[in-house]
C-alpha positions as CSV (number, residue, x, y, z in Angstrom):
1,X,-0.9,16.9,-19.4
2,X,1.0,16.0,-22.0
3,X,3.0,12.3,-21.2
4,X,6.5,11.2,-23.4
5,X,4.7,8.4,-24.8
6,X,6.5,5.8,-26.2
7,X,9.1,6.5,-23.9
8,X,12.2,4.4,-23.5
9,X,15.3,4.1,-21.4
10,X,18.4,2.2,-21.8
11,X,18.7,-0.9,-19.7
12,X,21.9,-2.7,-21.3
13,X,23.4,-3.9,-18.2
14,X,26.0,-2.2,-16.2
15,X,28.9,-2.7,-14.1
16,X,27.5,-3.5,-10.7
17,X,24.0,-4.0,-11.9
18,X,21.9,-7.0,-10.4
19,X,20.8,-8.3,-13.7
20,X,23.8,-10.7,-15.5
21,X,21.8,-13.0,-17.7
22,X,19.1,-10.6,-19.3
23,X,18.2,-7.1,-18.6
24,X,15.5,-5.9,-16.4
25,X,13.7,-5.1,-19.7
26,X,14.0,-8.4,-21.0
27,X,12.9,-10.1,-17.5
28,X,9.6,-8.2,-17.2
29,X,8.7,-8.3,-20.9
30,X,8.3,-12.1,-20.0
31,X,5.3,-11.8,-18.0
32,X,1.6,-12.0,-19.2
33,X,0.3,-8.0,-19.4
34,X,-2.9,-10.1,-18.2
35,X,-1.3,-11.9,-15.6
36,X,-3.1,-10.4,-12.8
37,X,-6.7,-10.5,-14.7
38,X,-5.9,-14.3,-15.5
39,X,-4.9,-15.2,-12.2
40,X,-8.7,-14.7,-10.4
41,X,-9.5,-18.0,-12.5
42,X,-6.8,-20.0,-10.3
43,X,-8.8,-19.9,-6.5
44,X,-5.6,-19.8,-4.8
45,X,-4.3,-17.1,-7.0
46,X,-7.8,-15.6,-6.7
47,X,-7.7,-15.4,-2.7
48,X,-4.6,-14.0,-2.5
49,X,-4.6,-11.4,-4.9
50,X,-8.4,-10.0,-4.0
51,X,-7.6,-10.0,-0.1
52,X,-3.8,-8.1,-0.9
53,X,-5.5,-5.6,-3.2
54,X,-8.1,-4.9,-0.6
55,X,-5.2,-4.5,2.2
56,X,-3.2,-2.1,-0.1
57,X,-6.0,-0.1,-1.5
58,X,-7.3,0.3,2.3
59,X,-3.7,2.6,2.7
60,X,-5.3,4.9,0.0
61,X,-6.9,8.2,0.9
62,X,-8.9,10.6,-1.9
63,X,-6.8,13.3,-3.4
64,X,-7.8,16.6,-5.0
65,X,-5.4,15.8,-7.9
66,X,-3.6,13.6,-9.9
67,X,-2.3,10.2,-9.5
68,X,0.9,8.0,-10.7
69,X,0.8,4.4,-10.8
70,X,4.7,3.5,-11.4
71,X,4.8,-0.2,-12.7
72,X,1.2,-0.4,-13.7
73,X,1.5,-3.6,-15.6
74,X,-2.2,-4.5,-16.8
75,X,-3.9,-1.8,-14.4
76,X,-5.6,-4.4,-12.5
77,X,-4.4,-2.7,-9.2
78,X,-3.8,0.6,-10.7
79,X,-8.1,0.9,-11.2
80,X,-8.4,-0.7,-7.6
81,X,-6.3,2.5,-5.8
82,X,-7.9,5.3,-8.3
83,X,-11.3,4.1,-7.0
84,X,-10.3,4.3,-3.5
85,X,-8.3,8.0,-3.8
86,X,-10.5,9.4,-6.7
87,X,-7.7,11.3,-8.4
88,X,-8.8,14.3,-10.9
89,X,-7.0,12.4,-13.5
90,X,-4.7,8.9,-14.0
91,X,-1.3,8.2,-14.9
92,X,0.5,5.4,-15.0
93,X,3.8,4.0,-16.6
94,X,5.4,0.4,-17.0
95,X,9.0,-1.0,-18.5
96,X,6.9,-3.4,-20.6
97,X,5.1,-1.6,-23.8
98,X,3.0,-4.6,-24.1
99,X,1.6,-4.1,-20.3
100,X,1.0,-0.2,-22.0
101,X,-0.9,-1.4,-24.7
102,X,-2.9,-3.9,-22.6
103,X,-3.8,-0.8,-20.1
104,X,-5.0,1.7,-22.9
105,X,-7.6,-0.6,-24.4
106,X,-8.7,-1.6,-20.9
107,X,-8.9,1.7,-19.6
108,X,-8.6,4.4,-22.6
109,X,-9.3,7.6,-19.7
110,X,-6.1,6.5,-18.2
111,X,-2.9,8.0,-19.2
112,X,-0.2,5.5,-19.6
113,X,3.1,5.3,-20.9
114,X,6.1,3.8,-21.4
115,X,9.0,4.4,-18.9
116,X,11.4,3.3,-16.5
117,X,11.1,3.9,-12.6
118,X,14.4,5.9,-12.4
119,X,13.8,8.3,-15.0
120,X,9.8,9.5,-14.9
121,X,8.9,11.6,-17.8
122,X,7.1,14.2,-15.3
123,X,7.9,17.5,-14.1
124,X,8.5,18.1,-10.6
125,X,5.5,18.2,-7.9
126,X,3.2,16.8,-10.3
127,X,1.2,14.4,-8.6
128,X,-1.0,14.4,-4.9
129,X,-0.8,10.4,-5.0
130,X,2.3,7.8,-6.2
131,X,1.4,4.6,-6.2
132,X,4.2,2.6,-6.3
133,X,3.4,-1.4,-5.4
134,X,6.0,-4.7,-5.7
135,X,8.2,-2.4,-7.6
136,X,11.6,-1.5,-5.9
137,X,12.9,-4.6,-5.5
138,X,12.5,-5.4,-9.0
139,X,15.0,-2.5,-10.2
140,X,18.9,-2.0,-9.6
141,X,18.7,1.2,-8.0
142,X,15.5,1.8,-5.6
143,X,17.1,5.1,-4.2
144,X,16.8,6.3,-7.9
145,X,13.2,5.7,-7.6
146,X,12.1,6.6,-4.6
147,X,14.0,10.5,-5.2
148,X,11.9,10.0,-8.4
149,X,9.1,9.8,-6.5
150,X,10.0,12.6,-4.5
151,X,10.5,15.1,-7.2
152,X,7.4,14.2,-8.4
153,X,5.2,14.4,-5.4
154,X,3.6,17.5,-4.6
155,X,4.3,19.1,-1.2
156,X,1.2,18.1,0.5
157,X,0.7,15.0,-1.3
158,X,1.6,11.4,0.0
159,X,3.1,8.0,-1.6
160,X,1.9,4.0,-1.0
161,X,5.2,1.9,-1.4
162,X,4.9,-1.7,-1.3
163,X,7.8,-4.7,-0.6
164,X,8.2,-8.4,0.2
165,X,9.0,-8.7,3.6
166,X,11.9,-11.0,2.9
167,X,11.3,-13.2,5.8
168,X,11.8,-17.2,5.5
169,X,8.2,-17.4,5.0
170,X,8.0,-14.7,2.0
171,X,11.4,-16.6,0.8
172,X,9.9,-20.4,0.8
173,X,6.4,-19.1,-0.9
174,X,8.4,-17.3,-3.3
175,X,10.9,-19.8,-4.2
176,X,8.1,-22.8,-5.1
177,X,6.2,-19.9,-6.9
178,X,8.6,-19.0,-8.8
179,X,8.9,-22.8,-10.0
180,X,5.9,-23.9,-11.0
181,X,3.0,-22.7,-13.2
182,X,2.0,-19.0,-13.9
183,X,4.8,-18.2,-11.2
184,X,7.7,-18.6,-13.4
185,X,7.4,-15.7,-15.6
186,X,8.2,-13.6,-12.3
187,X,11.4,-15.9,-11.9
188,X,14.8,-13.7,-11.5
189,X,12.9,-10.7,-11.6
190,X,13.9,-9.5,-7.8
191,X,16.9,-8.0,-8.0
192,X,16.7,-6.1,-4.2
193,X,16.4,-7.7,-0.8
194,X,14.5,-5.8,1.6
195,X,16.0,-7.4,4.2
196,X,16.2,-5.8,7.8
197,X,15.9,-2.0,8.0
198,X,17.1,-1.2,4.3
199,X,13.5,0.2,2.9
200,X,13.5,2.9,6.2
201,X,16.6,3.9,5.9
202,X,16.6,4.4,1.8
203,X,13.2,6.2,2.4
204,X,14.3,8.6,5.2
205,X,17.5,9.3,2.8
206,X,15.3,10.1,0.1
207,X,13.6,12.9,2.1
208,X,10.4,11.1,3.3
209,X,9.2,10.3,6.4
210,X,6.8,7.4,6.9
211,X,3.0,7.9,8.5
212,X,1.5,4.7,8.3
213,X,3.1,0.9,8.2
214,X,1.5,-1.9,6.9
215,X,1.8,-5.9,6.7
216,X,-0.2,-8.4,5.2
217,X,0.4,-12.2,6.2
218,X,3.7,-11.4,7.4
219,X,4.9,-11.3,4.0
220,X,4.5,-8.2,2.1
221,X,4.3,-4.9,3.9
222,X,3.7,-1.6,2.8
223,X,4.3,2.5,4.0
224,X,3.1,5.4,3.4
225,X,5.1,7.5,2.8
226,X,5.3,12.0,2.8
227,X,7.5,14.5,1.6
228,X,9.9,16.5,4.8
């Protein structure tokens, strides 16, 4: 299959858009392409991230195809959920070319490119398997996305979508994270609140309906998610 490498969409800000400072671009560009790798040295960090990759690799069944990883960042996660649904092959794209560039020389029989969520650089019912984690509330338009993902899903083929939960809990963690240390970097990169019943309703409008729901710790849960 033959991917747009080097792909690029415009993200100057727009009327309405989420983002007033810097673009989402900008904001993601920020964050280590290793951040995940680095973070198993921190034990905290460590915990959390090996016992949320288990959960959310559990949601993954094996496919007879391909598989899309949309905001693969360093792949960490990415070769976690291909090893669980043993796809025929691996795609995966990121907003960061940096993240890209990471990915290829950690895993050069994976396909990854450089794109934006709301605009994949794939033909229609390409994939058996989206993966698609901690991504929609970090872009303007999650409706874009998820009909995205729709267009490229094959009929008989399923999607993992992952958000914060958004309760006071999530909210508290998130705030001191995003204040100290390694956390920073991830500062002013939500741009969507998940709040309430906004996720079901965006995903039913999309044309999806949900076969499986997921939460881990009560703050980060997850669907999955198949085409009507």
């Amino acid at each position: 299959m033959e991917l747009a490498l080097g792909y690029e969409t415009n993200l100057e800000k727009e009327a309405g858009s989420a983002v007033t400072t810097k673009t989402l671009k900008e904001i993601h560009e920020e964050v280590p392409p290793d951040f995940y790798d680095r973070s198993r040295v921190n034990i905290i960090q460590r915990i959390w991230h090996l016992r949320r990759f288990k959960w959310i690799s559990g949601l993954a069944k094996p496919v007879s195809g391909r598989m899309l990883d949309i905001g693969c960042d360093g792949a960490t996660l990415t070769e976690i959920v291909a090893e669980k649904c043993k796809p025929t092959e691996v795609v995966g794209i990121d907003l960061a070319q940096e993240s890209v560039a990471y990915s290829k020389k950690k895993r050069p029989d994976f396909q990854l490119a450089v794109a934006h969520a709301e605009q994949l650089p794939f033909g229609d019912a390409t994939f058996d398997m989206v993966f698609c984690s901690e991504v929609l509330e970090h872009v303007d338009r999650p409706e874009r996305t998820l009909a995205e993902i729709k267009r490229c899903l094959a009929g008989a083929g399923y999607a993992i979508i992952e958000v914060p939960t958004e309760t006071w809990l999530w909210k508290a963690a998130w705030s001191i994270w995003t204040r100290i240390g390694p956390g920073r970097a991830w500062r002013h990169a939500h741009v969507v609140d998940f709040s309430g019943d906004l996720l079901e309703r965006l995903v039913k409008e999309a044309g999806f309906k949900m076969s499986k729901r997921s939460t881990f710790m009560g703050m980060l849960r997850a669907f999955v998610i198949t085409p009507e």
